[in-house]
Structures are given as C-alpha cells and as structure tokens.
mmCIF file of the protein (N, C-alpha, C, O) and its ligand, coordinates in Angstrom:
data_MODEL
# 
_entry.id   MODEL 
# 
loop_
_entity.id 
_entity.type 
_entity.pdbx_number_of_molecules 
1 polymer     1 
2 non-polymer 1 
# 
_entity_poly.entity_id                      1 
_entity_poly.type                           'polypeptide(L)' 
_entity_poly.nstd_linkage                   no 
_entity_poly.nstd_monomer                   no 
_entity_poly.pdbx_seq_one_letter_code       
;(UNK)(UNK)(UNK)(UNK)(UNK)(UNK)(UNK)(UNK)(UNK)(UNK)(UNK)(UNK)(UNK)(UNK)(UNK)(UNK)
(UNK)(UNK)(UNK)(UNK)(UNK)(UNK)(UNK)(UNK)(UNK)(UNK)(UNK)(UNK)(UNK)(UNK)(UNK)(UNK)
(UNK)(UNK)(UNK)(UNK)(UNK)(UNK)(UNK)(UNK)(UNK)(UNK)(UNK)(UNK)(UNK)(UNK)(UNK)(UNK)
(UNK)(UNK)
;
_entity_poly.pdbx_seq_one_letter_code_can   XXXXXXXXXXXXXXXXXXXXXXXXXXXXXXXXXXXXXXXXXXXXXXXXXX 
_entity_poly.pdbx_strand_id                 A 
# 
loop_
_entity_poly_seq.entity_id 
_entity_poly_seq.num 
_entity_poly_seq.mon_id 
_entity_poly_seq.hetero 
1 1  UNK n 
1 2  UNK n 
1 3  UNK n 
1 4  UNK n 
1 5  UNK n 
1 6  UNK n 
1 7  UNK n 
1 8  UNK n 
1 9  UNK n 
1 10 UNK n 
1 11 UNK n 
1 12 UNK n 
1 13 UNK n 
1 14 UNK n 
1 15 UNK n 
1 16 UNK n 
1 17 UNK n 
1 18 UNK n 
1 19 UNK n 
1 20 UNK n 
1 21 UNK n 
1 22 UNK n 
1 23 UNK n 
1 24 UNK n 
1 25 UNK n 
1 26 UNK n 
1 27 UNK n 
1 28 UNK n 
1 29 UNK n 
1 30 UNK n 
1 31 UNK n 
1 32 UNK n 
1 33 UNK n 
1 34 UNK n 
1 35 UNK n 
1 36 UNK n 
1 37 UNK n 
1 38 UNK n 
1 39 UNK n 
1 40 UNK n 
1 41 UNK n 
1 42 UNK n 
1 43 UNK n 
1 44 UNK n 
1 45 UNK n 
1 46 UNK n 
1 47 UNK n 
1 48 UNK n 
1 49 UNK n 
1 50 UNK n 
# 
loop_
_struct_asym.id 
_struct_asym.entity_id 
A 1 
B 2 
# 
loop_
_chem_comp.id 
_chem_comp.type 
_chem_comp.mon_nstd_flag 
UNK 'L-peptide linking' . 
ZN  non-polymer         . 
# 
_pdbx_entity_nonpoly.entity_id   2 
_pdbx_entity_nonpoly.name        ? 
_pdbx_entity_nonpoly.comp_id     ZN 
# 
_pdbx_nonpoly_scheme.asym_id         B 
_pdbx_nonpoly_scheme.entity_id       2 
_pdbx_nonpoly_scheme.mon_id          ZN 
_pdbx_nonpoly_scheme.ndb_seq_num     1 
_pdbx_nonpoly_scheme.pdb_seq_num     101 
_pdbx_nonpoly_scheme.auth_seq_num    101 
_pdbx_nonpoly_scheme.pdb_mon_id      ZN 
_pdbx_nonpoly_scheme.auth_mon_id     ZN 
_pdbx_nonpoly_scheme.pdb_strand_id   A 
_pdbx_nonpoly_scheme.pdb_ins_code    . 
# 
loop_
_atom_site.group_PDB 
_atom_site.id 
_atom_site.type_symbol 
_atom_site.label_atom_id 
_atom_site.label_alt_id 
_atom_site.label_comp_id 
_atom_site.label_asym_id 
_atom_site.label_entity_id 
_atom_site.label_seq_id 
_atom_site.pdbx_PDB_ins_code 
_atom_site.Cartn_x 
_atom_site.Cartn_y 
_atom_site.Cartn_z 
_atom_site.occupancy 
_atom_site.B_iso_or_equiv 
_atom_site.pdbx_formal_charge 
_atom_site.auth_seq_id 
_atom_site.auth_comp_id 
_atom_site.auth_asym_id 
_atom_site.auth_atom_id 
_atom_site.pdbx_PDB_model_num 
ATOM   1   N  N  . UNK A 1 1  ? 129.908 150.620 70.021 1.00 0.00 ? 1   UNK A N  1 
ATOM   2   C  CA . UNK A 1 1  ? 129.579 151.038 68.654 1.00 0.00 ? 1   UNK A CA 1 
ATOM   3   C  C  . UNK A 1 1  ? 128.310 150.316 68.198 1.00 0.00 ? 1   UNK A C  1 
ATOM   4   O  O  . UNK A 1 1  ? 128.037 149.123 68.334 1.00 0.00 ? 1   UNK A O  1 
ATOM   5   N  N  . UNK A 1 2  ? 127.541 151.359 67.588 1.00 0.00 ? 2   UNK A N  1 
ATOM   6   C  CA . UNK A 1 2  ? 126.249 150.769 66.954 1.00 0.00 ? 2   UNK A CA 1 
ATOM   7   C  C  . UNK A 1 2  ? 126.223 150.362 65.627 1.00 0.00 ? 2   UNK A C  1 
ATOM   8   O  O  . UNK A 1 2  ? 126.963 150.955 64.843 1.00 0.00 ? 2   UNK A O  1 
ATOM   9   N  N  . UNK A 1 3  ? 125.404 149.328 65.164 1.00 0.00 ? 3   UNK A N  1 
ATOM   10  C  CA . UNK A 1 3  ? 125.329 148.553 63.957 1.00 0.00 ? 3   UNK A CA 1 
ATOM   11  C  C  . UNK A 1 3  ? 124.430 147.799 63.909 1.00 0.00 ? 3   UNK A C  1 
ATOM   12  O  O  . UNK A 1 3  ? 124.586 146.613 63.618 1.00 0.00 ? 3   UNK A O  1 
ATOM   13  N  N  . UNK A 1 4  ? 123.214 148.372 64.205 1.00 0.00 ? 4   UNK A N  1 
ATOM   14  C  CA . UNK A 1 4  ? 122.113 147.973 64.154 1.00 0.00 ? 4   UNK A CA 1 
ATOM   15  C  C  . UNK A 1 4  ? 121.054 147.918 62.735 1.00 0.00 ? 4   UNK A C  1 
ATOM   16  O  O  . UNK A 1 4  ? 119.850 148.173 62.730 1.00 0.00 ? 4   UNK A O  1 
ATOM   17  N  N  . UNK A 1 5  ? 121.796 147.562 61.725 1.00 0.00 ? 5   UNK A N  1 
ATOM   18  C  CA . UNK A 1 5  ? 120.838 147.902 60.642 1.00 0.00 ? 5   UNK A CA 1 
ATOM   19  C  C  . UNK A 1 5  ? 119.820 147.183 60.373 1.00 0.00 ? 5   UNK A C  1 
ATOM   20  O  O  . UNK A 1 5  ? 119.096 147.447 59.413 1.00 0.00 ? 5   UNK A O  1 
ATOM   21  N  N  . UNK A 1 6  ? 119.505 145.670 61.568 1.00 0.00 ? 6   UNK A N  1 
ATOM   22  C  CA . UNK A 1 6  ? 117.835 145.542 61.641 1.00 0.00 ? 6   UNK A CA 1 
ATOM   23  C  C  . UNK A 1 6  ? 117.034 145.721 62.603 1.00 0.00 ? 6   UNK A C  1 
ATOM   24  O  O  . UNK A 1 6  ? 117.512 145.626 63.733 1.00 0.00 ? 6   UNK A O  1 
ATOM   25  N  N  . UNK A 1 7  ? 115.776 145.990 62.477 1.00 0.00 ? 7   UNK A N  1 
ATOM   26  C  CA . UNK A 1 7  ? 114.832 146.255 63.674 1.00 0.00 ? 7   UNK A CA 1 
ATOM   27  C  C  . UNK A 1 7  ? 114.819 145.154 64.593 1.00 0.00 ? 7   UNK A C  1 
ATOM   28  O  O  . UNK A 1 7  ? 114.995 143.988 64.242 1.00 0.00 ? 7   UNK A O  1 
ATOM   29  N  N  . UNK A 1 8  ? 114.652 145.456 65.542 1.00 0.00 ? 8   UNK A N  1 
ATOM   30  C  CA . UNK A 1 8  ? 114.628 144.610 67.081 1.00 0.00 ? 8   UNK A CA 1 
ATOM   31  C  C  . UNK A 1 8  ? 113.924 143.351 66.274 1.00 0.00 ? 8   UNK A C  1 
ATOM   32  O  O  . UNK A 1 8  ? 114.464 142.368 65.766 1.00 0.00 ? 8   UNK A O  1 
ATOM   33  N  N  . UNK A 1 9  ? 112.712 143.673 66.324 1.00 0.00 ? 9   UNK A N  1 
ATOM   34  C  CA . UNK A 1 9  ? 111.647 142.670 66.311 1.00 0.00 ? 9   UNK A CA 1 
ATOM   35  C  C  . UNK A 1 9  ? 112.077 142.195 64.578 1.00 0.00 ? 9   UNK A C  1 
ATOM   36  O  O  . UNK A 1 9  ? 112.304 143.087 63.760 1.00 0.00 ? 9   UNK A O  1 
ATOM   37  N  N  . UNK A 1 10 ? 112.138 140.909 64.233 1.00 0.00 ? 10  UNK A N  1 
ATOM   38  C  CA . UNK A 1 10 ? 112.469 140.142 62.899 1.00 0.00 ? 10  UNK A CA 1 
ATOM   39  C  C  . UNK A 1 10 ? 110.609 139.893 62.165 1.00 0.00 ? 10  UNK A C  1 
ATOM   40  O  O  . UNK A 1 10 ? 109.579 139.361 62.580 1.00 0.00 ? 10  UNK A O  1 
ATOM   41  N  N  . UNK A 1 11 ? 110.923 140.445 61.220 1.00 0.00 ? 11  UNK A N  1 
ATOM   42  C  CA . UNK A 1 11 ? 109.258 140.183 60.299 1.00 0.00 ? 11  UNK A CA 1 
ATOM   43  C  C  . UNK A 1 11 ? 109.042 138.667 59.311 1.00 0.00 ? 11  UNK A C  1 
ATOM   44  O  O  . UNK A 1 11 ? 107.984 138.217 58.870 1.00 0.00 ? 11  UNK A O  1 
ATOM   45  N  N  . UNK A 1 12 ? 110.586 138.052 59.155 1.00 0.00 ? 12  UNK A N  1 
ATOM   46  C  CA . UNK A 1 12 ? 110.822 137.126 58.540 1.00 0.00 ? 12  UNK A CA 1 
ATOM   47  C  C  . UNK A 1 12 ? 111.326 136.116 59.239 1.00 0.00 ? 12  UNK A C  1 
ATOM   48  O  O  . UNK A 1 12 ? 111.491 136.504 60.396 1.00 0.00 ? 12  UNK A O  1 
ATOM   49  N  N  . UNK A 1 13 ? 111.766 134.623 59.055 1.00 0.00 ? 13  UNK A N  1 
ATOM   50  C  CA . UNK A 1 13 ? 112.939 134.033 59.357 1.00 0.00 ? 13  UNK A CA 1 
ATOM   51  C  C  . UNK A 1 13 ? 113.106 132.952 58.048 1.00 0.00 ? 13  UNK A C  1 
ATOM   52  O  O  . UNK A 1 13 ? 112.405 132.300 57.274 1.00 0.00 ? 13  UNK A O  1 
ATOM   53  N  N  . UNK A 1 14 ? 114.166 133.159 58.276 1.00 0.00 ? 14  UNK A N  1 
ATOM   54  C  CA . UNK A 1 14 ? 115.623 132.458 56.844 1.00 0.00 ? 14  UNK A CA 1 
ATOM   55  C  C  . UNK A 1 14 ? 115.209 130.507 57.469 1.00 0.00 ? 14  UNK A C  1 
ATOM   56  O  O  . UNK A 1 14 ? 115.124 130.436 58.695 1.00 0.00 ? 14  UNK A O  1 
ATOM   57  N  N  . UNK A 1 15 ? 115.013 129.288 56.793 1.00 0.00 ? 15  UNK A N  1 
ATOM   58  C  CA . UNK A 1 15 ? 115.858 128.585 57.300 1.00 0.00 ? 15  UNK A CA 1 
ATOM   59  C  C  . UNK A 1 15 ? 116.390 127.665 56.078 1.00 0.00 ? 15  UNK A C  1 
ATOM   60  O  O  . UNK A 1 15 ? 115.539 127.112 55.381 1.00 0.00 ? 15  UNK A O  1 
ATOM   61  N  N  . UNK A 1 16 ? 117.823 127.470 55.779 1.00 0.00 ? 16  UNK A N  1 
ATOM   62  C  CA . UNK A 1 16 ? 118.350 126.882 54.752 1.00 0.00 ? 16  UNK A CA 1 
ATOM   63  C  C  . UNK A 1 16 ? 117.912 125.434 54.563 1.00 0.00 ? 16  UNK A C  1 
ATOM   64  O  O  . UNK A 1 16 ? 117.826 124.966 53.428 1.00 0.00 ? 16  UNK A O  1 
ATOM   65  N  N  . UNK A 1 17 ? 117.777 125.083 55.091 1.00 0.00 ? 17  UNK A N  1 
ATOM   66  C  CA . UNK A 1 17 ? 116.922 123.606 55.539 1.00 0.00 ? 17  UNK A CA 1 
ATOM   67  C  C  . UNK A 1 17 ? 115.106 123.408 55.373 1.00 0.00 ? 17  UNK A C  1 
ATOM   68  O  O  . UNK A 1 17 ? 114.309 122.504 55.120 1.00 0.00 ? 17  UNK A O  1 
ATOM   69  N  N  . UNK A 1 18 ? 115.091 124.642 55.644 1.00 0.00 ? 18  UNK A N  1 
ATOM   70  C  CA . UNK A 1 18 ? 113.529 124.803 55.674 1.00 0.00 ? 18  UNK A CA 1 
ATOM   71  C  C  . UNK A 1 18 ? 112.882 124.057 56.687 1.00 0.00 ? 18  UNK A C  1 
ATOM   72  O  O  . UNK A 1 18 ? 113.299 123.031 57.226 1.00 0.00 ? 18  UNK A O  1 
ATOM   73  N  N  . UNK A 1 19 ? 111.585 124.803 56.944 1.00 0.00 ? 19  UNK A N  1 
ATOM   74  C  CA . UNK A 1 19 ? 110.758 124.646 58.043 1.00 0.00 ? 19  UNK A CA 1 
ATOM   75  C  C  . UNK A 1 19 ? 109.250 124.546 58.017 1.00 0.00 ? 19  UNK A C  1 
ATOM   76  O  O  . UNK A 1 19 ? 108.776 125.401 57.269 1.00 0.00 ? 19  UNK A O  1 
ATOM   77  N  N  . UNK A 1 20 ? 108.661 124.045 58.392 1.00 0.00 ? 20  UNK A N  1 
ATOM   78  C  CA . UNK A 1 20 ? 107.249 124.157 58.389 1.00 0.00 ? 20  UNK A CA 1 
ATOM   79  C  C  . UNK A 1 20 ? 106.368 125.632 58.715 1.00 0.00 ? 20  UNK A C  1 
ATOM   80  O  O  . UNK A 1 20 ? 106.653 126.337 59.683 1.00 0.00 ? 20  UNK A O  1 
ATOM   81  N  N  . UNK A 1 21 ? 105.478 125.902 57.936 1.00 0.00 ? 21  UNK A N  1 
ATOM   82  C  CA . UNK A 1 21 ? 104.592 126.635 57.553 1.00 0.00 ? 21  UNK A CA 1 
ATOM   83  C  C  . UNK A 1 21 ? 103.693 126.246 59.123 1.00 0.00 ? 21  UNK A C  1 
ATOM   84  O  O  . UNK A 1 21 ? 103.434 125.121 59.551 1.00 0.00 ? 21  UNK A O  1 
ATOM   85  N  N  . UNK A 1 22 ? 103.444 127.226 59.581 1.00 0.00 ? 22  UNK A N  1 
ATOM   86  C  CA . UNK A 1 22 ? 102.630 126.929 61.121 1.00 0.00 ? 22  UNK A CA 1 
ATOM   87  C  C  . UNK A 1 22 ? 101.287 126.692 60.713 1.00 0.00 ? 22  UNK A C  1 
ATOM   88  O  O  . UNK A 1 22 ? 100.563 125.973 61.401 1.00 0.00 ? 22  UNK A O  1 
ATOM   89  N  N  . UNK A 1 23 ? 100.672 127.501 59.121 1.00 0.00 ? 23  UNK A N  1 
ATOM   90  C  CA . UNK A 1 23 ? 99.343  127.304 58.938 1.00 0.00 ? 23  UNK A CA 1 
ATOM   91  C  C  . UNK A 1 23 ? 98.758  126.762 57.835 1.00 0.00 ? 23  UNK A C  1 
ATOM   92  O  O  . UNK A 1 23 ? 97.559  126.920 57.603 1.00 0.00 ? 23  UNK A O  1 
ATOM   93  N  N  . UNK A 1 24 ? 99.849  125.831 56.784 1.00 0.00 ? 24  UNK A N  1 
ATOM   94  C  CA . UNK A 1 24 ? 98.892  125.247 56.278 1.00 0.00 ? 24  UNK A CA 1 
ATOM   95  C  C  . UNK A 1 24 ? 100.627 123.894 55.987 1.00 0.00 ? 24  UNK A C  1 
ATOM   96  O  O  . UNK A 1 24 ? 100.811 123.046 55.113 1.00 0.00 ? 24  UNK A O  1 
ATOM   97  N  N  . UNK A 1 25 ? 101.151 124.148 56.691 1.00 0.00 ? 25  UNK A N  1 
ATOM   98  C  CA . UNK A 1 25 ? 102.266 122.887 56.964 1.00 0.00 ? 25  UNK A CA 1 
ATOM   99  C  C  . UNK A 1 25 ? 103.547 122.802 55.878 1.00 0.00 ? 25  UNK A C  1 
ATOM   100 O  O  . UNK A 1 25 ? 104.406 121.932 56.023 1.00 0.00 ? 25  UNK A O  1 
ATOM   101 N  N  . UNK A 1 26 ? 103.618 123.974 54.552 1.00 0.00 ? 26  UNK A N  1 
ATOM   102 C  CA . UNK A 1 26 ? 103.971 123.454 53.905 1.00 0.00 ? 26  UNK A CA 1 
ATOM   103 C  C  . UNK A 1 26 ? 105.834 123.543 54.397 1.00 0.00 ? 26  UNK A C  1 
ATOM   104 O  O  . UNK A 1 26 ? 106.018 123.815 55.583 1.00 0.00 ? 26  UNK A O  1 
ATOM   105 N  N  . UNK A 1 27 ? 107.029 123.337 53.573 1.00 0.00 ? 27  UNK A N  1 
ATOM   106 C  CA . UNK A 1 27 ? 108.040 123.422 54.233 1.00 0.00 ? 27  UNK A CA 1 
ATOM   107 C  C  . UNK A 1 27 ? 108.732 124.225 53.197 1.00 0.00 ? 27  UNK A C  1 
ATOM   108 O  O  . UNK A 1 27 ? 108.988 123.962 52.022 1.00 0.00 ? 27  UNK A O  1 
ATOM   109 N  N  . UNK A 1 28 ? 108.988 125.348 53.979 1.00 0.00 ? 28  UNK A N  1 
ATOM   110 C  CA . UNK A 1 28 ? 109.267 126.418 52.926 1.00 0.00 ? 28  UNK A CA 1 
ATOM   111 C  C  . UNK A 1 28 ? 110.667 126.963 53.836 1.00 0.00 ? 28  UNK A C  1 
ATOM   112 O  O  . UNK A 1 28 ? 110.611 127.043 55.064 1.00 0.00 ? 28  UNK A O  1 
ATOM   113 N  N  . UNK A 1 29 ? 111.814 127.292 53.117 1.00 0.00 ? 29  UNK A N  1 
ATOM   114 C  CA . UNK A 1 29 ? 113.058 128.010 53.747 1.00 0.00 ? 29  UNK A CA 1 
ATOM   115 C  C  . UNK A 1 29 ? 112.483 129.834 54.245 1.00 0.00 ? 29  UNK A C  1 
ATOM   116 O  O  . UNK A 1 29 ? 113.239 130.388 55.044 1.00 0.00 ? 29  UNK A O  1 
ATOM   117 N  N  . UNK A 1 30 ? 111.934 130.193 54.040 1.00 0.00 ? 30  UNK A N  1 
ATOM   118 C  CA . UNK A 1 30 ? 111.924 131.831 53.911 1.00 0.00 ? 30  UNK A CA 1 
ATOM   119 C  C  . UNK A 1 30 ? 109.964 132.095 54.697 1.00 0.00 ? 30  UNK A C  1 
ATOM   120 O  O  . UNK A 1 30 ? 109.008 132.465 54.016 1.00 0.00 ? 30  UNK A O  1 
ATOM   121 N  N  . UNK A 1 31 ? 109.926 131.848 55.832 1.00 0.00 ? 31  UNK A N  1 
ATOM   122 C  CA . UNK A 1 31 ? 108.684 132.346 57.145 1.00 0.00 ? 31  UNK A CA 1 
ATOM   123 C  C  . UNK A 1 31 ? 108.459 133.860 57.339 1.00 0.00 ? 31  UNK A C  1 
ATOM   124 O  O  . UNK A 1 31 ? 109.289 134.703 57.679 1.00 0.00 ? 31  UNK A O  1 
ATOM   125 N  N  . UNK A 1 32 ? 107.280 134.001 57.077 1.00 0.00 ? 32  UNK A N  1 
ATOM   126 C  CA . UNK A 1 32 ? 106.983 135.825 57.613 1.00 0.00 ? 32  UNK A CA 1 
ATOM   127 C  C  . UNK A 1 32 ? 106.338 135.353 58.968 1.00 0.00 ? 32  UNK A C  1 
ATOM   128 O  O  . UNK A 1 32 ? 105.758 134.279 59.128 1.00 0.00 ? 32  UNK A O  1 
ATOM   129 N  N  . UNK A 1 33 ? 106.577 136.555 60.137 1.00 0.00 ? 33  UNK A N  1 
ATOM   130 C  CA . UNK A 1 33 ? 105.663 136.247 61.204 1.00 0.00 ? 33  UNK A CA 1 
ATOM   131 C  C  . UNK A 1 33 ? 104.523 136.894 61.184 1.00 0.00 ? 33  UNK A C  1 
ATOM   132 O  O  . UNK A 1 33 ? 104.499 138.102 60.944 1.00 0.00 ? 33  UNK A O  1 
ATOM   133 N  N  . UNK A 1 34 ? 103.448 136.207 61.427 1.00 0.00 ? 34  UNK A N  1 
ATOM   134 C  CA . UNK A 1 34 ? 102.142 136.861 61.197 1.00 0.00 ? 34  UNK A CA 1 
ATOM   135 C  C  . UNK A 1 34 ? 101.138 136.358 62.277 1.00 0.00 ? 34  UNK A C  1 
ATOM   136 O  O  . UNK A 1 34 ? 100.759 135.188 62.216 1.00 0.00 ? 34  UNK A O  1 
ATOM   137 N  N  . UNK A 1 35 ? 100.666 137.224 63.313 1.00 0.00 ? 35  UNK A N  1 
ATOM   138 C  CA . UNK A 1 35 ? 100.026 136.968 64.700 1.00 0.00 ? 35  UNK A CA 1 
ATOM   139 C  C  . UNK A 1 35 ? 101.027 136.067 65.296 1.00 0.00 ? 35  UNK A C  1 
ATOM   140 O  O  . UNK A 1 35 ? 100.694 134.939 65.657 1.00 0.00 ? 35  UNK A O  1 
ATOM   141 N  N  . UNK A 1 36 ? 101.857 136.363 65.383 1.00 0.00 ? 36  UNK A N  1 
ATOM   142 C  CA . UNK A 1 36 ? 102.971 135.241 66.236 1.00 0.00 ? 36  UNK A CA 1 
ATOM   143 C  C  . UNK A 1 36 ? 103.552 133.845 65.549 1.00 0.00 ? 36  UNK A C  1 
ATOM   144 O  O  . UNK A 1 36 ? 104.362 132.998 65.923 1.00 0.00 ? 36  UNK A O  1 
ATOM   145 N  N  . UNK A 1 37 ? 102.690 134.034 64.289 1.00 0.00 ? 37  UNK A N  1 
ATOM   146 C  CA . UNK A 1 37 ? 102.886 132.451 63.856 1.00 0.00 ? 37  UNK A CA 1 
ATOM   147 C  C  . UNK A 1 37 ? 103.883 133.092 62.850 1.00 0.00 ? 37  UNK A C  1 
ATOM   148 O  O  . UNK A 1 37 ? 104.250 134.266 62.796 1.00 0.00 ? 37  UNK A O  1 
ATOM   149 N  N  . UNK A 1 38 ? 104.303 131.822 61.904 1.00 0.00 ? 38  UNK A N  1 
ATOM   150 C  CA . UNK A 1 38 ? 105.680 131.396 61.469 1.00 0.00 ? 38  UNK A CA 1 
ATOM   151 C  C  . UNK A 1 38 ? 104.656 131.364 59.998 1.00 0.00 ? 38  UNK A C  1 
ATOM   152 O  O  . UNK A 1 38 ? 103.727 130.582 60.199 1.00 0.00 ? 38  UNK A O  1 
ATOM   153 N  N  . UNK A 1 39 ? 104.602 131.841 58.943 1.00 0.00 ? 39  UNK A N  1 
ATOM   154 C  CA . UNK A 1 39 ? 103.786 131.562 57.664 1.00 0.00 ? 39  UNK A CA 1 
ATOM   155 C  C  . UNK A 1 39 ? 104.626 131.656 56.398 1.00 0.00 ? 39  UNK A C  1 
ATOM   156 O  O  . UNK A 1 39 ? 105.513 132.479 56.173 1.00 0.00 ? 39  UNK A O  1 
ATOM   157 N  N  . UNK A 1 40 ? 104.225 130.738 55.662 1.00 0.00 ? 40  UNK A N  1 
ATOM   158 C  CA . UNK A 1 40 ? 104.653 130.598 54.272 1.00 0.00 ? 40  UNK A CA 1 
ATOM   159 C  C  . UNK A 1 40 ? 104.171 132.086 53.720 1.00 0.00 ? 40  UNK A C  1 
ATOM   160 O  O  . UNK A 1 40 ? 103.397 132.897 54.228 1.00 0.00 ? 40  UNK A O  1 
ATOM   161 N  N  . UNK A 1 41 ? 105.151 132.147 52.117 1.00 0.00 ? 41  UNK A N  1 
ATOM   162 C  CA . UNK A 1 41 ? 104.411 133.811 51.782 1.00 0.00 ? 41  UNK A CA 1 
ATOM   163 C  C  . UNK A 1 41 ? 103.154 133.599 51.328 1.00 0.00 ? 41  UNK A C  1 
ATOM   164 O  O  . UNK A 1 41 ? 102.393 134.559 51.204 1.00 0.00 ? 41  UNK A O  1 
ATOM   165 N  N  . UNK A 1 42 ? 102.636 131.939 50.922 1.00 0.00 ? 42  UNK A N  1 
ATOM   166 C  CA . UNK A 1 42 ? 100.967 131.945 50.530 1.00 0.00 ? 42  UNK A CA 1 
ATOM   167 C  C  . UNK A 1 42 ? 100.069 132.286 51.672 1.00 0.00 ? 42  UNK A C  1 
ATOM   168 O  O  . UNK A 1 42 ? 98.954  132.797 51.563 1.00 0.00 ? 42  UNK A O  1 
ATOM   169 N  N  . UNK A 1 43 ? 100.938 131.802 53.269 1.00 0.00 ? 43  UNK A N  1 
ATOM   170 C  CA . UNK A 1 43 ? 99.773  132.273 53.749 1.00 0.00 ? 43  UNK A CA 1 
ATOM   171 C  C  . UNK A 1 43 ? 99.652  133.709 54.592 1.00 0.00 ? 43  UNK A C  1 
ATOM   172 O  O  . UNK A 1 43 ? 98.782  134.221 55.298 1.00 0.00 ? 43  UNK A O  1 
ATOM   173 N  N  . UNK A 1 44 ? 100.872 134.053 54.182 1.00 0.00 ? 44  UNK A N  1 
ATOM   174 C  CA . UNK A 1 44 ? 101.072 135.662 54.655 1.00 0.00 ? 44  UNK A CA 1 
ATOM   175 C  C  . UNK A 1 44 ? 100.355 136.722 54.053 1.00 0.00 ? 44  UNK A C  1 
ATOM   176 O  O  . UNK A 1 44 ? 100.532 137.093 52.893 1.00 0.00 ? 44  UNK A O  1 
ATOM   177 N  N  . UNK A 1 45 ? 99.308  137.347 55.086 1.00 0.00 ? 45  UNK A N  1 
ATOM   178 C  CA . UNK A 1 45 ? 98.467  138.059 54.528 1.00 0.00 ? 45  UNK A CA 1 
ATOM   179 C  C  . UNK A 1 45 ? 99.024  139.500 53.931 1.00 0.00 ? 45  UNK A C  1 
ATOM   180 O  O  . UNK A 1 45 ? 98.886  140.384 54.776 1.00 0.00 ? 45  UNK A O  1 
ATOM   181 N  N  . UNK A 1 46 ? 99.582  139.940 52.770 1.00 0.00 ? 46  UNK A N  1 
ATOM   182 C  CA . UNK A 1 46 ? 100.289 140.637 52.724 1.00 0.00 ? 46  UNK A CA 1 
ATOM   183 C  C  . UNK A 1 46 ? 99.804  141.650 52.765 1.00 0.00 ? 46  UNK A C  1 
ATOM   184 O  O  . UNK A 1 46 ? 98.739  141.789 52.163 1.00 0.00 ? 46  UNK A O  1 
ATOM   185 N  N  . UNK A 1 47 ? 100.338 142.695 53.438 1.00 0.00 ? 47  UNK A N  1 
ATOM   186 C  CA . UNK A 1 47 ? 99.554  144.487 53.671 1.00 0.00 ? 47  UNK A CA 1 
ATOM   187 C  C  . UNK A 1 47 ? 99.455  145.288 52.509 1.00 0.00 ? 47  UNK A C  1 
ATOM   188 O  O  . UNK A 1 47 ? 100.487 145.874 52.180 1.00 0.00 ? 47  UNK A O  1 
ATOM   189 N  N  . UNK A 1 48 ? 98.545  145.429 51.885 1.00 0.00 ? 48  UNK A N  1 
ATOM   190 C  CA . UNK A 1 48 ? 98.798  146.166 50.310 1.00 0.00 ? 48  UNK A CA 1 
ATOM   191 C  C  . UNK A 1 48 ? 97.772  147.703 50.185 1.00 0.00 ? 48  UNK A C  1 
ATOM   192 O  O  . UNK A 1 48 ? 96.595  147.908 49.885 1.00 0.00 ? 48  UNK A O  1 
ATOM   193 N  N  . UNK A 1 49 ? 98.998  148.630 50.611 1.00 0.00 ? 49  UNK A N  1 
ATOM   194 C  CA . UNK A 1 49 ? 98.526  150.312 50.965 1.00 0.00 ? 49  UNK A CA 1 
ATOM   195 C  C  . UNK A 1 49 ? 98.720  150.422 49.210 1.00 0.00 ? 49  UNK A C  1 
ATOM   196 O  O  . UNK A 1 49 ? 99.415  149.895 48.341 1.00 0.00 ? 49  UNK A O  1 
ATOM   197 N  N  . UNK A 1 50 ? 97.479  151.611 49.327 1.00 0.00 ? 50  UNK A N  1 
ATOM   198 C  CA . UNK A 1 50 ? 97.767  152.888 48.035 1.00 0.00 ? 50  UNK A CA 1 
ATOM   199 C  C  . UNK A 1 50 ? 97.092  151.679 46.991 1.00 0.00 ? 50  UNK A C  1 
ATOM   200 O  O  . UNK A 1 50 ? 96.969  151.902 45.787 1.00 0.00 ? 50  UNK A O  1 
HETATM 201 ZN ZN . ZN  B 2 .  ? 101.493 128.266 54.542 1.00 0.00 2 101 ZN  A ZN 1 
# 
C-alpha cells in the first residue's frame, strides 16, 4: 500500500534542536536545500514567479 504524500527528494529539513545554516552559520531549526546546501530561510534564495 501506497502513502506517499511527500516527494522523494525533501526541499526542507525540520531540526528541533536546530542546526547550522551551511551559508552564513546561523542555527536555525527549519533548513531549505539549496544547491545541495542546508540554508537558513535568509539565505534561501526564494523562487518568486508571476
Ligand atoms: Zn543562513
């Protein structure tokens, strides 16, 4: 049985503890991946269509 209601590939990661920002260090719980790296949402270049 399928129950897949997220995409393979993860665009975010959660950490309750929090984690370092890959590009400007800060330690933030909630990482977007962006070119492979791990980014705070300041340094997540966000895609803004329309
Ligand atoms: Zn950052």
């Amino acid at each position: 049985m399928s129950d897949d209601t997220e995409p393979a590939e993860t665009t975010h990661a959660f950490d309750a503890d929090g984690s370092e920002c890959e590009a400007c260090g800060a330690t933030v719980e909630r990482r977007w991946r962006q070119d492979g790296d791990l980014v705070c949402p300041d340094c997540k270049r966000w895609t803004v269509t329309g």
